[in-house]
C-alpha positions in Angstrom: 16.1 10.8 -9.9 13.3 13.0 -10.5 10.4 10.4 -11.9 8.3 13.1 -12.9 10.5 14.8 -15.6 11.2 10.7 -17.1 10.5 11.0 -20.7 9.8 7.3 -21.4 7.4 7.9 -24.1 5.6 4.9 -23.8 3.4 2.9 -21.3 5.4 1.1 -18.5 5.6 -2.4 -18.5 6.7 -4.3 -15.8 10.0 -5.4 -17.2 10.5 -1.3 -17.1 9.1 -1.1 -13.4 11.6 -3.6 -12.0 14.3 -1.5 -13.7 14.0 1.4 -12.0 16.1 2.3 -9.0 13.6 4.3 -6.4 16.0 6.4 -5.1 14.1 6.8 -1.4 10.9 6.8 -3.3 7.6 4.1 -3.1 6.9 3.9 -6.4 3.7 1.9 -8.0 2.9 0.7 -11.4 -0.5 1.1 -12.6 -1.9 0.1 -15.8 1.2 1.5 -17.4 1.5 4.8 -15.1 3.6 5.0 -12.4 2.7 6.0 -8.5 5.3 7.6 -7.2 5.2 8.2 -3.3 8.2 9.8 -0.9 9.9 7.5 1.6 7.5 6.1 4.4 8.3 8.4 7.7 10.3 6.8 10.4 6.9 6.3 12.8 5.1 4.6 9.6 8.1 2.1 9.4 8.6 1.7 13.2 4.4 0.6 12.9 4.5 -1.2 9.7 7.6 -3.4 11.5 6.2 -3.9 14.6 2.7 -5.0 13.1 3.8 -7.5 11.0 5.8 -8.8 13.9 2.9 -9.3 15.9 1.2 -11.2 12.8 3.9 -13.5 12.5 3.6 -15.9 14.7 -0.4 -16.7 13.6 0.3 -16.8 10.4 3.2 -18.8 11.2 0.9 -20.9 12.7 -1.3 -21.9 10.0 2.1 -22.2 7.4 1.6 -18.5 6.0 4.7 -15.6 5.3 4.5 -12.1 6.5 6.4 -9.9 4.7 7.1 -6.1 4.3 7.0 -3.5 1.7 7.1 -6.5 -1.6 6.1 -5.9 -4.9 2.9 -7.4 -5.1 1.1 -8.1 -8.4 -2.5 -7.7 -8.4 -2.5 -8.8 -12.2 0.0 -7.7 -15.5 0.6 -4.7 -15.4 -0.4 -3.7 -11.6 2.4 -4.4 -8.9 1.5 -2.4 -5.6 3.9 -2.6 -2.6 1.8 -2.9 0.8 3.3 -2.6 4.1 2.3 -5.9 4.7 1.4 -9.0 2.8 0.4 -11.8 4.6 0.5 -15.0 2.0 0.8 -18.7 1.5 4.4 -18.1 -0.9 7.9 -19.4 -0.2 10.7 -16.7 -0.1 12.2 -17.1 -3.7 11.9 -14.6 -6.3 10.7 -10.5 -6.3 6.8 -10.6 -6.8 4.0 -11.9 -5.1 1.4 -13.2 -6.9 -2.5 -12.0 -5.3 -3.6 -15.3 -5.6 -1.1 -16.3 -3.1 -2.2 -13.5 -0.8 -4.9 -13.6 2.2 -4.4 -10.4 3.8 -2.7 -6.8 2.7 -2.3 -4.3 5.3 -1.3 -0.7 5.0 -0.3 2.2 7.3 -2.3 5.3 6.4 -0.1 8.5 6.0 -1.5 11.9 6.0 0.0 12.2 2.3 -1.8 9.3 0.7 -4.4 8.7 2.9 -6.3 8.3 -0.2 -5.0 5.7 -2.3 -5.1 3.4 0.7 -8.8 4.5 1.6 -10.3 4.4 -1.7 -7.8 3.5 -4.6 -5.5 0.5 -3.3 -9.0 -0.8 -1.2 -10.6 -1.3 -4.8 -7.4 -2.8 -6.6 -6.8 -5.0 -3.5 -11.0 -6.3 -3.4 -10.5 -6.6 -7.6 -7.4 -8.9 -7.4 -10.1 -11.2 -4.7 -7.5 -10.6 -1.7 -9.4 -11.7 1.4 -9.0 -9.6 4.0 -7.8 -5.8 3.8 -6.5 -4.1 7.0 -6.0 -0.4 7.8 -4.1 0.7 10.6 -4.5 4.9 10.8 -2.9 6.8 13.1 -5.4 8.8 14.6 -5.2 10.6 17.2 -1.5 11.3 17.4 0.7 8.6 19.3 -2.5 6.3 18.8 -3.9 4.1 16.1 -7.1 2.5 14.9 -7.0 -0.8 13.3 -9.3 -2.0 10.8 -9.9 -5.1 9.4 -11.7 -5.4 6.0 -13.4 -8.6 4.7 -13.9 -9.6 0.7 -17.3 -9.8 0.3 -18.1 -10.4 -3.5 -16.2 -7.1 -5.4 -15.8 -5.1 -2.7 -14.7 -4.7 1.3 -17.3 -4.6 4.5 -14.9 -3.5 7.4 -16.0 -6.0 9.7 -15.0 -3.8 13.2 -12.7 -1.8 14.6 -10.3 -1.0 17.7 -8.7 2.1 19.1 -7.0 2.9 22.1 -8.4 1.1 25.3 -10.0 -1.7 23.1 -8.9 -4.8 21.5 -10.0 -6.8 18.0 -10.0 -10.9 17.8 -10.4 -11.8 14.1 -10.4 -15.0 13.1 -10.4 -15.1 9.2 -7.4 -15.5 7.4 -6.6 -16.7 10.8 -7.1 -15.6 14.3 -4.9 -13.0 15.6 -5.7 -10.3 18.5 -5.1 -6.5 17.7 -4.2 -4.4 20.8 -3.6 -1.2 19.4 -2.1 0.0 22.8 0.4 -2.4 22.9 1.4 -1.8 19.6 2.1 1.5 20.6 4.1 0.9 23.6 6.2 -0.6 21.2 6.5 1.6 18.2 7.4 4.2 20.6 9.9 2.4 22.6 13.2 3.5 23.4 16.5 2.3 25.0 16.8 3.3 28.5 
């Protein structure tokens, strides 16, 4: 379906968002607009999966649910889908609410580099999530994590680690990023 040539003639509302069938597209409702996004790559997936499975267990720990790529309501009329959403929810229904979220992560692609950066990073702050991370993927075959903290309306990044380093936070919870090790495994294959 080509979401650009939709004549809908009207704002869409969520009950119209949950309609649509994306058809290998991420696509976003904002303020009665939609964001409409190609298919992550394979290497964004393979990174999204294997970071939230390394955030698992902590927020296991401390009786929290990752999950991937869920519509995620920041208020009416705003339902984002991060890679990850780290929240205090149980598994029934197709929306998280933000209040039950304390951390959002995304993967930064080359192709919307600026909605996470700038756009999503203000919506995110706005709906009072605490903690916002970005994982880019810079160099190539690399990546740099960094984790954002909610302080008042807006994020400080609090640090950051690249290859050869590591990152302890400790707010939502503690968890260690090891970028290299991450890597290993996003690039693994069978023998």
């Amino acid at each position: 379906m080509d979401f650009a040539s939709i004549d809908h003639g009207r704002p869409w509302s969520e009950d119209d968002y949950l309609a649509l069938e994306p058809g290998g597209h991420r696509i976003e409702l904002f303020d009665g607009s939609l964001l409409v996004s190609p298919a992550p790559t394979k290497w964004h997936q393979r990174l999204s999966l294997v970071l939230a499975a390394a955030l698992d267990d902590a927020a296991a720990d401390v009786g929290l649910l990752v999950m991937e790529a869920v519509n995620l309501r920041l208020r009416t009329g705003r339902l984002m889908i991060p890679d990850i959403v780290v929240a205090d929810t149980d598994t029934d229904g197709g929306i998280v609410d933000a209040a039950e979220v304390v951390l959002v992560a995304e993967v930064i692609s080359p192709s919307n580099a600026g909605t996470d950066r700038v756009l999503k990073m203000q919506l995110y702050a706005d709906a009072g999530i605490a903690c916002y991370v970005l994982v880019e993927q810079e160099p190539p075959g690399a990546a740099t994590i960094r984790p954002h903290r909610l302080d008042g309306t807006h994020y400080v990044e609090d640090a950051a680690a690249g290859p050869g380093a590591t990152l302890t936070m400790t707010e939502p919870f503690t968890f260690t990023f090891d970028p290299d090790a991450l890597m290993r495994r996003v690039s693994r294959r069978r023998s």
